[in-house]
C-alpha positions as a Markdown table, in Angstrom:
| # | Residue | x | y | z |
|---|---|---|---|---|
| 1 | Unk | 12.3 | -0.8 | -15.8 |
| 2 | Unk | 12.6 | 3.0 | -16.8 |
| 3 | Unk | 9.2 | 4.7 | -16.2 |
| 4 | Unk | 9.5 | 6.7 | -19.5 |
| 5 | Unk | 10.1 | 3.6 | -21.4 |
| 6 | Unk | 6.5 | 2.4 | -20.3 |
| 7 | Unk | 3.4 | 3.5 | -22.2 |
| 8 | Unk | -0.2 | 2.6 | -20.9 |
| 9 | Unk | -1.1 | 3.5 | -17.6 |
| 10 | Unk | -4.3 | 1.9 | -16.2 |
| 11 | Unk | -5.9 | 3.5 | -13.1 |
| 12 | Unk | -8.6 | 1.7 | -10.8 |
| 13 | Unk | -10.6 | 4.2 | -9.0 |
| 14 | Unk | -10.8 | 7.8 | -11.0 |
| 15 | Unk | -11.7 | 10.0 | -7.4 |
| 16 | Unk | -9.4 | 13.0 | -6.6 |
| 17 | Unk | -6.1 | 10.7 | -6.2 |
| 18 | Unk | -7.0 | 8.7 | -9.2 |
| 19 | Unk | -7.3 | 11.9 | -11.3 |
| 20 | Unk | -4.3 | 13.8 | -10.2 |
| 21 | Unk | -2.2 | 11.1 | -11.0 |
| 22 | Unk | -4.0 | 10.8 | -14.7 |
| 23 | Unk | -3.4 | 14.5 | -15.1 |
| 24 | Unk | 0.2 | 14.2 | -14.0 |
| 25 | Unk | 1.2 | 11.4 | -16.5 |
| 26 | Unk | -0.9 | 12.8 | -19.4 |
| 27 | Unk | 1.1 | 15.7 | -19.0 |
| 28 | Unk | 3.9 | 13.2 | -19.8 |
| 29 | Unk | 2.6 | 11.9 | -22.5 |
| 30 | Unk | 1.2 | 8.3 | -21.3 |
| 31 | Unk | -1.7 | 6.7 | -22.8 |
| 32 | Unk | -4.2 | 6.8 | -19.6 |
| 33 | Unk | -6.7 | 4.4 | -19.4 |
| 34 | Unk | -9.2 | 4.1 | -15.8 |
| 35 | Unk | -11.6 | 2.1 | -14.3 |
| 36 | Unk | -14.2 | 3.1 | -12.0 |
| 37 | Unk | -18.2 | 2.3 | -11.3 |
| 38 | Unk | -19.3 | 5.8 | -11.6 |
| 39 | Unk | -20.2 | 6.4 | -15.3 |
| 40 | Unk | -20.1 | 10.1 | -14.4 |
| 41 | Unk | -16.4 | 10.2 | -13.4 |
| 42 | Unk | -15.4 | 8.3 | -16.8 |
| 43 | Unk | -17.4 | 10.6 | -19.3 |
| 44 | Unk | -16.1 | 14.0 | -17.4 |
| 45 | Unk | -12.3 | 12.2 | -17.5 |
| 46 | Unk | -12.7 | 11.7 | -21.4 |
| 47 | Unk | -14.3 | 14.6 | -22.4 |
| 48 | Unk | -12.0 | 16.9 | -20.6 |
| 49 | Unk | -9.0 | 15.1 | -22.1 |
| 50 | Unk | -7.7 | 13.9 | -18.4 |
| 51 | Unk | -7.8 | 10.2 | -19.9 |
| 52 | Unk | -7.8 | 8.9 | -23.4 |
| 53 | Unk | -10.4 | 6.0 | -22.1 |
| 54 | Unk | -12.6 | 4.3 | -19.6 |
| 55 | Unk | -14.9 | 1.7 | -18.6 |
| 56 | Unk | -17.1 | 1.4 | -15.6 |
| 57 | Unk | -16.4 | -2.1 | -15.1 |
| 58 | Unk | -13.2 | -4.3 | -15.1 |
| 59 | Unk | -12.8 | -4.3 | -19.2 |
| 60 | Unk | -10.2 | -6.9 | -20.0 |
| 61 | Unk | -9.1 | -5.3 | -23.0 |
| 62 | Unk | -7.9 | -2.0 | -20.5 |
| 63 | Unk | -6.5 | -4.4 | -18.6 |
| 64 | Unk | -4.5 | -6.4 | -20.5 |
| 65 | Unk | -2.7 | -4.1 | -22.5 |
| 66 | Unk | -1.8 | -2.2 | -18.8 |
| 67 | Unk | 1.8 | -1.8 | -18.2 |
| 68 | Unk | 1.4 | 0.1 | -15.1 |
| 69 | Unk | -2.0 | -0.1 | -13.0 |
| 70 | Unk | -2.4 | 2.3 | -10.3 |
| 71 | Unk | -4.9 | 1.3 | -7.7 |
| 72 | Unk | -6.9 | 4.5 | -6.0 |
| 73 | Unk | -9.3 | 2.5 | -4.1 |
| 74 | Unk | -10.2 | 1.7 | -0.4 |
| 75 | Unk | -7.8 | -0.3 | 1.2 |
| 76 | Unk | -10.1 | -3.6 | 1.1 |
| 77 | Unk | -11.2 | -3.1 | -2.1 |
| 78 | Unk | -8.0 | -3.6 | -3.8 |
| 79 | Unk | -7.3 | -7.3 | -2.9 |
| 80 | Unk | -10.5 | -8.3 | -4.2 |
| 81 | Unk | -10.0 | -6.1 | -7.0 |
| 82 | Unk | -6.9 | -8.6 | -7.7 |
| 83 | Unk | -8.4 | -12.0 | -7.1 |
| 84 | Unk | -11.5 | -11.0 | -9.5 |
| 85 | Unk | -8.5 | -9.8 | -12.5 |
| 86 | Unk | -5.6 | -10.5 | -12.4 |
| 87 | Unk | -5.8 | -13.5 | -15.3 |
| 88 | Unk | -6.1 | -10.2 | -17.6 |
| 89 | Unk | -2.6 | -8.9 | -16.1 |
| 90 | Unk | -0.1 | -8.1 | -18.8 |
| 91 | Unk | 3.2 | -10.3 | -17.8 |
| 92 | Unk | 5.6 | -7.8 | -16.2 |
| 93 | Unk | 3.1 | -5.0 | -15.3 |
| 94 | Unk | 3.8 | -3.1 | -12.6 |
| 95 | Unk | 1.1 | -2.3 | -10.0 |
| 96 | Unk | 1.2 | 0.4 | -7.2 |
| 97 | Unk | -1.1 | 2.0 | -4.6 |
| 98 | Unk | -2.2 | 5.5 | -3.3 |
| 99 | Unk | -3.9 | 3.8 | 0.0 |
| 100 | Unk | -3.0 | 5.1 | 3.2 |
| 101 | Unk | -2.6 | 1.9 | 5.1 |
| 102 | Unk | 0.3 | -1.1 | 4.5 |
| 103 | Unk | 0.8 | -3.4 | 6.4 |
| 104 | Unk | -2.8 | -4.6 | 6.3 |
| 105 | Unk | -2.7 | -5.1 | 2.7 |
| 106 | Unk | 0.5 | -5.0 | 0.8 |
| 107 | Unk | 1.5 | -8.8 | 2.4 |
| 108 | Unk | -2.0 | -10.2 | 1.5 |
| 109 | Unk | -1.7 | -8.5 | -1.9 |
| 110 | Unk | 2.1 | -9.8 | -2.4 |
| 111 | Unk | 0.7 | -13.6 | -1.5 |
| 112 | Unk | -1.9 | -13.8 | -4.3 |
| 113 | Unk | -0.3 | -12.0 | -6.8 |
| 114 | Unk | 1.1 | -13.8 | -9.8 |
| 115 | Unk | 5.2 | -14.5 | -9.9 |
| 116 | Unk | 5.4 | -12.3 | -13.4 |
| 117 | Unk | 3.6 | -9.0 | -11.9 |
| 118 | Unk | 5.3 | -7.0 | -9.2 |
| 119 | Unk | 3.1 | -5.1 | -6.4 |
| 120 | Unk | 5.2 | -1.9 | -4.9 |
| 121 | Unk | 2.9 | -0.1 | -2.2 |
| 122 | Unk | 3.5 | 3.9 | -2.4 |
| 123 | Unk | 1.8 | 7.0 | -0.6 |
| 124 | Unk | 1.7 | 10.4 | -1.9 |
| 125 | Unk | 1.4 | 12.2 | 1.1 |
| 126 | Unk | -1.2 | 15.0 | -0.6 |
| 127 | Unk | -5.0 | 15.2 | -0.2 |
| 128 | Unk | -7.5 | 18.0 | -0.6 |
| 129 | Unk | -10.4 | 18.7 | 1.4 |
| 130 | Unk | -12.9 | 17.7 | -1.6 |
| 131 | Unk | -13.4 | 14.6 | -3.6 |
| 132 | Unk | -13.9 | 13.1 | -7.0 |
| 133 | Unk | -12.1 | 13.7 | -10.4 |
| 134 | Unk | -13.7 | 17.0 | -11.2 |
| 135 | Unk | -12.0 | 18.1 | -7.9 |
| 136 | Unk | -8.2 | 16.5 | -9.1 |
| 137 | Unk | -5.1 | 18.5 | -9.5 |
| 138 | Unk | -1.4 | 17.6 | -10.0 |
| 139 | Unk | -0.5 | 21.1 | -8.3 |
| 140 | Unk | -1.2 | 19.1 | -4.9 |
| 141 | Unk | 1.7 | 17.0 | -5.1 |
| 142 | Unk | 4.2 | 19.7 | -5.5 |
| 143 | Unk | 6.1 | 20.8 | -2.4 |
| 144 | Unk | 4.7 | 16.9 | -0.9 |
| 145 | Unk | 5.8 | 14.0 | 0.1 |
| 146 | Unk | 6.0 | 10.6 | -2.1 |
| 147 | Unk | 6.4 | 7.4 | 0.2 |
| 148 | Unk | 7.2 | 4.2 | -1.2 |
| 149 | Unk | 7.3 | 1.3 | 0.7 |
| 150 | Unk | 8.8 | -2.1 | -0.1 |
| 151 | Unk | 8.7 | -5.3 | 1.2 |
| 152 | Unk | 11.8 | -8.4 | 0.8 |
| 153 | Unk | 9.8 | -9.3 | -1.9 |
| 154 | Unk | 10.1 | -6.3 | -4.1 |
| 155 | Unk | 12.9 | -5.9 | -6.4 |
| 156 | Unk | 15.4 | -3.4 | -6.4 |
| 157 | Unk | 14.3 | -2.0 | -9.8 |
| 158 | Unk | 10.5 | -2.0 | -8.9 |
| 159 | Unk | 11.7 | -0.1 | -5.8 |
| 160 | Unk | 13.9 | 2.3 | -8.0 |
| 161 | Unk | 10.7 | 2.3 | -10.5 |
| 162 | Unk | 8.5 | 3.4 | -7.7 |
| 163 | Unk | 10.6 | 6.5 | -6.6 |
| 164 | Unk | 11.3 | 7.6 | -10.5 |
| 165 | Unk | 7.5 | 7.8 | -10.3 |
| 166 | Unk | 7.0 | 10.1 | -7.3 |
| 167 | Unk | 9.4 | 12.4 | -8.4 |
| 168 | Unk | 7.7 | 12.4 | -12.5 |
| 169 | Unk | 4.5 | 13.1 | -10.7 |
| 170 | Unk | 6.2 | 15.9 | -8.9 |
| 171 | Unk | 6.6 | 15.2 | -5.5 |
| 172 | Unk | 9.7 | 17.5 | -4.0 |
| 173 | Unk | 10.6 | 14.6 | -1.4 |
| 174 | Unk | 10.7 | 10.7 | -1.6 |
| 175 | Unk | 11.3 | 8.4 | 1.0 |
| 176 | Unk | 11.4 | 4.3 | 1.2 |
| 177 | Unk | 9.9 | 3.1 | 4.4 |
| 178 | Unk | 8.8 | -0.8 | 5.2 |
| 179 | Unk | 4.8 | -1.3 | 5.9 |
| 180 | Unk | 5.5 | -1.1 | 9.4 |
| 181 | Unk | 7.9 | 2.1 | 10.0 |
| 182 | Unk | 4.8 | 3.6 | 7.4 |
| 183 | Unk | 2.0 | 2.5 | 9.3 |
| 184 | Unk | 3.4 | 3.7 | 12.9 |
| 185 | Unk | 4.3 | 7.2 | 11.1 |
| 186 | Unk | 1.3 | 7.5 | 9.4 |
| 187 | Unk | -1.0 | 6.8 | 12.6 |
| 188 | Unk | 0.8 | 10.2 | 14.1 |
| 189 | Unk | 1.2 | 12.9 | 11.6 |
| 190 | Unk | -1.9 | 12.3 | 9.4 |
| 191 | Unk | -4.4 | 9.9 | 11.1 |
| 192 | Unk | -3.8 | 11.4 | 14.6 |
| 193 | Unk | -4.4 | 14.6 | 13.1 |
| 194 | Unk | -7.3 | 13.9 | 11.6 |
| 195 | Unk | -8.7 | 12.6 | 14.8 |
| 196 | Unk | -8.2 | 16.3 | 16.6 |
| 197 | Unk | -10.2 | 18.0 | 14.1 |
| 198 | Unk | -12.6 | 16.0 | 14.6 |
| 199 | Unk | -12.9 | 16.4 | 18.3 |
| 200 | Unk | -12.0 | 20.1 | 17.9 |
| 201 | Unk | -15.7 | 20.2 | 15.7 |
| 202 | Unk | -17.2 | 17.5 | 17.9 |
| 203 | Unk | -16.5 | 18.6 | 21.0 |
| 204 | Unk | -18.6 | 22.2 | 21.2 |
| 205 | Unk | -22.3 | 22.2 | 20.0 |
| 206 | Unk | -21.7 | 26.6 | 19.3 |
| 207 | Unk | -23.3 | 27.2 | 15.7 |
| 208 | Unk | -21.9 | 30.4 | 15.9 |
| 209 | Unk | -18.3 | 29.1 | 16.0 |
| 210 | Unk | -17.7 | 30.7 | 12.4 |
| 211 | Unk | -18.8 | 34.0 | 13.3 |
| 212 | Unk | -15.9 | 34.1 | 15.9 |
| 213 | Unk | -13.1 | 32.2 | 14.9 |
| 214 | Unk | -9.8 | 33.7 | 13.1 |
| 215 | Unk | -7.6 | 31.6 | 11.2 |
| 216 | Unk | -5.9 | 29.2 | 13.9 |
| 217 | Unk | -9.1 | 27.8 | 14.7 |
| 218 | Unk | -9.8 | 27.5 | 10.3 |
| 219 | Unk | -5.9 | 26.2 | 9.9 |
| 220 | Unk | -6.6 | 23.5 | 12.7 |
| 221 | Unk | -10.0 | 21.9 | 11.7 |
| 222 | Unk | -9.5 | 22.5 | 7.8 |
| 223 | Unk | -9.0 | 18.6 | 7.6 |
| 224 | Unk | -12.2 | 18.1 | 9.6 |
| 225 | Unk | -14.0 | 18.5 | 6.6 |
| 226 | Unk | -13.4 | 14.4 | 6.2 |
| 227 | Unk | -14.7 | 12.0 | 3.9 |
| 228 | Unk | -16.0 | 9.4 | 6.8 |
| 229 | Unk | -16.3 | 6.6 | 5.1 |
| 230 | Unk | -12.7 | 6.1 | 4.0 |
| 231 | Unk | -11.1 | 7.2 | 7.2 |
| 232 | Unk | -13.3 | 5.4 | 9.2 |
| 233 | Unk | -11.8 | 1.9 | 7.4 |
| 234 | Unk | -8.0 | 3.4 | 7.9 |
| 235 | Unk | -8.4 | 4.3 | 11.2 |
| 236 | Unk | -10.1 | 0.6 | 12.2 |
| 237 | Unk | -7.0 | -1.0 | 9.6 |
| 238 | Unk | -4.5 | 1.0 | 11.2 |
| 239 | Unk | -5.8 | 0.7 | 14.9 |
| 240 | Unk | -2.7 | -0.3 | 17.4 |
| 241 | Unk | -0.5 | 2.5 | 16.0 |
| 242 | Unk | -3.7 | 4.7 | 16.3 |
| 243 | Unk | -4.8 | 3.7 | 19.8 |
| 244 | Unk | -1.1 | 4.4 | 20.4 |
| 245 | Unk | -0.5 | 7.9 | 19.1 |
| 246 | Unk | -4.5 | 9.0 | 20.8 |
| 247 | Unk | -2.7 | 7.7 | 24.3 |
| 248 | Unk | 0.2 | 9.9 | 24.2 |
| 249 | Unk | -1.8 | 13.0 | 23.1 |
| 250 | Unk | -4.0 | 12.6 | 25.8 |
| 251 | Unk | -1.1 | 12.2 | 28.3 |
| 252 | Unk | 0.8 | 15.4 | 26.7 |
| 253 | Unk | -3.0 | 17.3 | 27.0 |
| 254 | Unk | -2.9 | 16.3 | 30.8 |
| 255 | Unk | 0.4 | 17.6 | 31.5 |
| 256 | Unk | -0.4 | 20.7 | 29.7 |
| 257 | Unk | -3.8 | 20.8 | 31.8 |
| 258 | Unk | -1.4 | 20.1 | 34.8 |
| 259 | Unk | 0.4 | 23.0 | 34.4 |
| 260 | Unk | -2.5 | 25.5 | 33.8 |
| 261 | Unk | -4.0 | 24.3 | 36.9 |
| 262 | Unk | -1.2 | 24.3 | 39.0 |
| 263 | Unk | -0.3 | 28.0 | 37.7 |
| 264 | Unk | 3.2 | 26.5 | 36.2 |
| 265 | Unk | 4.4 | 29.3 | 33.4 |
| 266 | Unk | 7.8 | 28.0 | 33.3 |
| 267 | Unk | 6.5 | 24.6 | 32.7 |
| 268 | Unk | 4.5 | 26.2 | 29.8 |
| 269 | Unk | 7.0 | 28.0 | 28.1 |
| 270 | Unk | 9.2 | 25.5 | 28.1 |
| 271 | Unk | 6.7 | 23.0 | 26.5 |
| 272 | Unk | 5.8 | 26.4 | 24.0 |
| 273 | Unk | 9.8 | 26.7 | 23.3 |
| 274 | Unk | 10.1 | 22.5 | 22.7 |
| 275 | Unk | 6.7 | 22.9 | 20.4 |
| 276 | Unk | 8.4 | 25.9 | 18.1 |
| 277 | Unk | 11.7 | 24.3 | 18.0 |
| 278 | Unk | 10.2 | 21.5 | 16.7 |
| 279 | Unk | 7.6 | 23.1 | 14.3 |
| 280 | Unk | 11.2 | 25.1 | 12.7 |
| 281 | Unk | 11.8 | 21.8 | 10.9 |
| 282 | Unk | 8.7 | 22.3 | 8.5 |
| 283 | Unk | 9.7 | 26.2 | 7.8 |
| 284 | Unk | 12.3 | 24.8 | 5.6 |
């Protein structure tokens, strides 16, 4: 299946993800349809020409005439989502993801869904530090990184399918990984991360903090700014990984606190040399 050759594009939950996506394929031309419960988010979509229509609840006329449906909800919402409509699924639609959790949800998902629709799981790996489809912008995903991630019950062509898509959308790099090698990556370089700006802002009760700061301190807790109802639910879905990645941060934080104790410079430097050797990779 050729994305271009595909016309009507359905997406489930019009927030910031939901929204960049519409924009991104209306700039291509698709007919964009979306679903979501807030009447609000489906009026400002239409009027402003980001979709051509909506619904706030599951219309079975959108639905059915779907060839791609693009699900930007929470992670638990989307299985249910599924049980409740998939009787209105157009035979050979595609259906994809923007959740930021796998292996929770892409089996379960895979089980229930009928034999004549395909689920393939992706991530784009871009986010903004506000919310909601007045807030949505394709020029996030350029310069990001599109994950898609497959299971032995995907085809070959849904997998193909799914990376022509993160490249349309604009994304400069795509990568296949399976729900676990996603999961296990995902708990360190975006969840863990997420966690330290939160202790960062947690952890001193100063409200005078932005009076002093400079920009490392702004650049480090930008992400702190969190929408705590969703990452709450990734970081309970995505727990072991997590538990594992907050472990060895702590442990690298001792040693590190070891050193400054125990007056060890060389010890520093050489963890300070390690750090911006390894930081060189993201330069490029």
């Amino acid at each position: 299946m050729k994305l271009l050759n595909t016309q009507n594009v359905l997406i489930v939950g019009l927030g910031l993800m939901g929204g960049s996506y519409a924009k991104a394929l209306r700039r291509l031309d698709f007919h964009i349809s979306a679903i979501d419960t807030n009447r609000d988010s489906i009026d400002y979509a239409v009027e402003n020409n980001i979709i051509d229509e909506g619904s706030c609840s599951a219309d079975s006329a959108l639905i059915e005439k779907a060839d791609i449906i693009v699900f930007a909800l929470y992670p638990k919402l989307i299985k249910e989502w599924i049980e409740n409509n998939q009787q209105y699924f157009k035979s050979g639609a595609i259906i994809t993801d923007v959740t930021g959790v796998k292996s929770c949800i892409v089996y379960d998902i895979q089980e229930i869904l009928r034999d004549d629709v395909e689920f393939i799981a992706a991530h784009p790996m871009a986010g903004r530090e506000v919310y909601g489809v007045r807030n949505s912008t394709e020029k996030m995903f350029r310069d990001a990184n599109f994950l898609v991630v497959p299971t032995e019950k995907n085809s070959e062509e849904a997998i193909e399918w799914c990376k022509e898509l993160g490249r349309l959308l604009g994304f400069i790099n795509v990568t296949v990984l399976s729900p676990e090698e996603h999961d296990r990556m995902i708990g360190f370089v975006s969840q863990l991360t997420h966690c330290i700006a939160v202790a960062l802002m947690t952890c001193s009760d100063n409200t005078h903090l932005a009076d002093y700061t400079a920009d490392s301190f702004r650049d480090l807790t930008r992400i702190a700014n969190i929408n705590e109802v969703m990452w709450s639910e990734l970081f309970l879905l995505n727990k072991e990984p997590l538990l594992a990645d907050i472990d060895r941060f702590i442990n690298e934080m001792k040693t590190l606190r070891d050193m400054l104790e125990n007056g060890d410079r060389e010890g520093l430097m050489e963890k300070m040399k390690l750090s911006t050797e390894r930081r060189a990779a993201f330069n490029k």
